[in-house]
N, C-alpha and C positions, 0 to 999 in steps of 0.2 A: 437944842437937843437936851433931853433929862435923861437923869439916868434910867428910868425905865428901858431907853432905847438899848442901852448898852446889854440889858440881860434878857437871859437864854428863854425864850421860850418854854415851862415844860407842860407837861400833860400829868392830870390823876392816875391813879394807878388803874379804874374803872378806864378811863378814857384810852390808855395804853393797850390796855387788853382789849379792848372792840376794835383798835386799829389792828391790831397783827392779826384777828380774826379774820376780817376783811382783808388785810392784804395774803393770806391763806386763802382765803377762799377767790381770791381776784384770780391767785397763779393756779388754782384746780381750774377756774373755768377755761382762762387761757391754754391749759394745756390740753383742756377737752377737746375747744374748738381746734386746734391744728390739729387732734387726731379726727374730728370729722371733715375737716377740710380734707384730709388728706383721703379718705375714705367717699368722698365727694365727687374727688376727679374719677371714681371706679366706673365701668361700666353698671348700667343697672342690674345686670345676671350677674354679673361678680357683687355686687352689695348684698343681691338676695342671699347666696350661699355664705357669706362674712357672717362672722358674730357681731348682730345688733348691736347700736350706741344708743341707747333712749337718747331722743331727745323731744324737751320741754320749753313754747316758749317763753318760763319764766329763767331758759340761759342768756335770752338775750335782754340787754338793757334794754330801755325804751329811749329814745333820740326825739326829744323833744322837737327839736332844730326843724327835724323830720316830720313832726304834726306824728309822733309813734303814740299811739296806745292800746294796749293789749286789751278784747275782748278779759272778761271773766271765762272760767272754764265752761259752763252752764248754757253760754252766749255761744261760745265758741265751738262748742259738739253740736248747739243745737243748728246753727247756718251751715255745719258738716254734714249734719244728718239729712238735711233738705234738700243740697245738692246731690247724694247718693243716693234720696230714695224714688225707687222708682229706674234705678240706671241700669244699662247691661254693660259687657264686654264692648261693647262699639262706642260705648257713650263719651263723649272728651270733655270733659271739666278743666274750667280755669280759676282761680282764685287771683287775682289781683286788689292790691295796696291792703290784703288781709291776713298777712302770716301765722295771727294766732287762729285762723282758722284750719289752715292747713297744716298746719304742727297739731289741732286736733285732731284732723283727720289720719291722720300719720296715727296716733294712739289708739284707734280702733279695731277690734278683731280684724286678722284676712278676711274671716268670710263674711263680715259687715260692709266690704269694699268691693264692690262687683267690677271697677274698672281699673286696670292700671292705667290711663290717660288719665292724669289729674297732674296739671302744672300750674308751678308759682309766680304770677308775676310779679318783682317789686322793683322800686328801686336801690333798696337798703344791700350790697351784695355779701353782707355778712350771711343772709337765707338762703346763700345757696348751699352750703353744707347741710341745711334741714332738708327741702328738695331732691339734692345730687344736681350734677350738671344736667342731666338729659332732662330734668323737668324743673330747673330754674332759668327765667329768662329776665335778662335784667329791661326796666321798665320807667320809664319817666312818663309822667301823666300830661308834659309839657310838648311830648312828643308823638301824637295820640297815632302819629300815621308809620310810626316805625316799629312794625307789632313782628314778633317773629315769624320769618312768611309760614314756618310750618303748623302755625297756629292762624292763618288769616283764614277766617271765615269758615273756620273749621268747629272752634267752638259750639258746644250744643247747652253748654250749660254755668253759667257764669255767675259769681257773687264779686262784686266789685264796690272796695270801700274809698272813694276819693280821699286825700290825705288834709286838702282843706276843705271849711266850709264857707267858700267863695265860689259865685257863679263862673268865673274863667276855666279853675279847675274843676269844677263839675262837667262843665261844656266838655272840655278837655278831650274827658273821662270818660265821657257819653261817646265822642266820635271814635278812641280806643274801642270802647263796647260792639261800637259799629264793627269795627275792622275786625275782630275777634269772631264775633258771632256766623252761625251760620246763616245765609239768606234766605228771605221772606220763603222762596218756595220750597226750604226744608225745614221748615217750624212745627211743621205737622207729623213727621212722623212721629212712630210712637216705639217704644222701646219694647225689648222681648216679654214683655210682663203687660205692656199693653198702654204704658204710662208715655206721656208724652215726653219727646226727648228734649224739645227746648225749653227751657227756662230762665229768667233773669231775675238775679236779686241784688238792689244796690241798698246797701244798710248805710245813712249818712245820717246827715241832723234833718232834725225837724223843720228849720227854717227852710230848709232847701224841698220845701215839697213841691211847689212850683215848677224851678229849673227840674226838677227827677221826673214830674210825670208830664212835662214838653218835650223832655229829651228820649222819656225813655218809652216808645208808644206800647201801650198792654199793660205797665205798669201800674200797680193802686198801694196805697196805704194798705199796711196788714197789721194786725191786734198783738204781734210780738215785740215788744220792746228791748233792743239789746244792753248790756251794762255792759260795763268796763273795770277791770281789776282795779282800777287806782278812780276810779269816777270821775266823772264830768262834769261842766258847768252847764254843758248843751244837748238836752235831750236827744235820743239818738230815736230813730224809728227803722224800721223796714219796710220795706217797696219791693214788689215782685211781681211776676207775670200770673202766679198760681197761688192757689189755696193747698196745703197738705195737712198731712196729722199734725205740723208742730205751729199750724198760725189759717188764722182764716182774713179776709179779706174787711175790712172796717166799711162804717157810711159814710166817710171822711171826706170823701173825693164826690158823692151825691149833690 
């Protein structure tokens, strides 16, 4: 042993002060989240009348462990925007393994949101205070056949981000998508404006084109590329059943 061992540790006076900072700012976010938690358990008519909590998902860390990375904002309104457009009052949206999408969605004008059916599935259950309980449902992609029955086959409109990029959990992912979705002979309707009401979009890596357009039939490459606030090593694409205002269809798959 040297004496170095025997002495204290200290820190700069710069390095002092960035700590308290953070451990300030650690105890606001913790106390935020127990008031949404608690604001969480409300019914949804009692949340609507409650005075608002913004929330953003830059309160939640990212969970590496968990394959977490947060869309950028840009990315994250715009897979918001595509799901709702075109929707009505009948239309049911799912978001799965995509939280900074739906904590987008959640920031948009009332009257930018035509449906109150829009639930979150993840597995992380710190999301369900952004949600509330009536529209968070917890979610393992390992378990594709235990979907909430009130959402089996109900789904008309689904963005679904697998958390790896490995064929198992893609596979997974795809047979959840199945359970979720509405059946072949309701694809076709079309919503009060005339748009059609099914649609899928699965935004994963690019490596995974293959497994996305065997699993996922009507599926193709689209010209949108999504980022990520902290960036990636693994180019990301989007895959969908439609073409809209915010991406068109590529010759990729030609």
């Amino acid at each position: 042993m040297t004496d170095f061992d025997d002495e204290p540790i200290t820190l700069s006076a710069h390095a002092l002060a960035a700590l308290r900072e953070f451990q300030v700012e650690e105890k606001q976010r913790l106390e935020k989240f127990e008031s949404l938690y608690k604001a969480s358990e409300n019914k949804f008519d009692e949340q609507q009348h409650a005075k608002p909590v913004e929330v953003k998902i830059d309160d939640f860390k990212e969970d590496w462990q968990l394959s977490q990375f947060w869309y950028d904002d840009d990315t994250a309104k715009t897979l918001g925007k595509a799901l709702l457009e075109g929707a009505d009052e009948d239309t049911v949206i799912v978001v799965a393994s995509a939280p900074s999408v739906y904590a987008a969605i959640k920031q948009f004008p009332e009257d930018e949101i035509p449906t109150k059916h829009i639930y979150l599935l993840e597995y992380d259950s710190r999301f369900k205070v952004l949600a509330g309980s009536e529209h968070f449902s917890s979610y393992d992609y390992n378990k594709p056949d235990e979907i909430p029955g009130h959402l089996r086959h109900k789904c008309h409109r689904l963005l679904i981000d697998p958390p790896f990029l490995e064929p198992d959990c893609q596979t997974k992912s795809a047979q959840a998508a199945k359970n979720l979705l509405v059946k072949e002979d309701e694809r076709q309707e079309r919503t009060k404006s005339g748009d059609i009401k099914y649609k899928l979009i699965s935004s994963t890596g690019e490596r995974m084109h293959d497994v996305v357009t065997n699993h996922y039939p009507g599926t193709k490459i689209t010209n949108f590329y999504p980022e990520h606030k902290n960036g990636l090593s693994n180019e990301f694409r989007c895959y969908a059943t439609f073409e809209c205002s915010h991406w068109k269809f590529t010759n990729e798959d030609n």
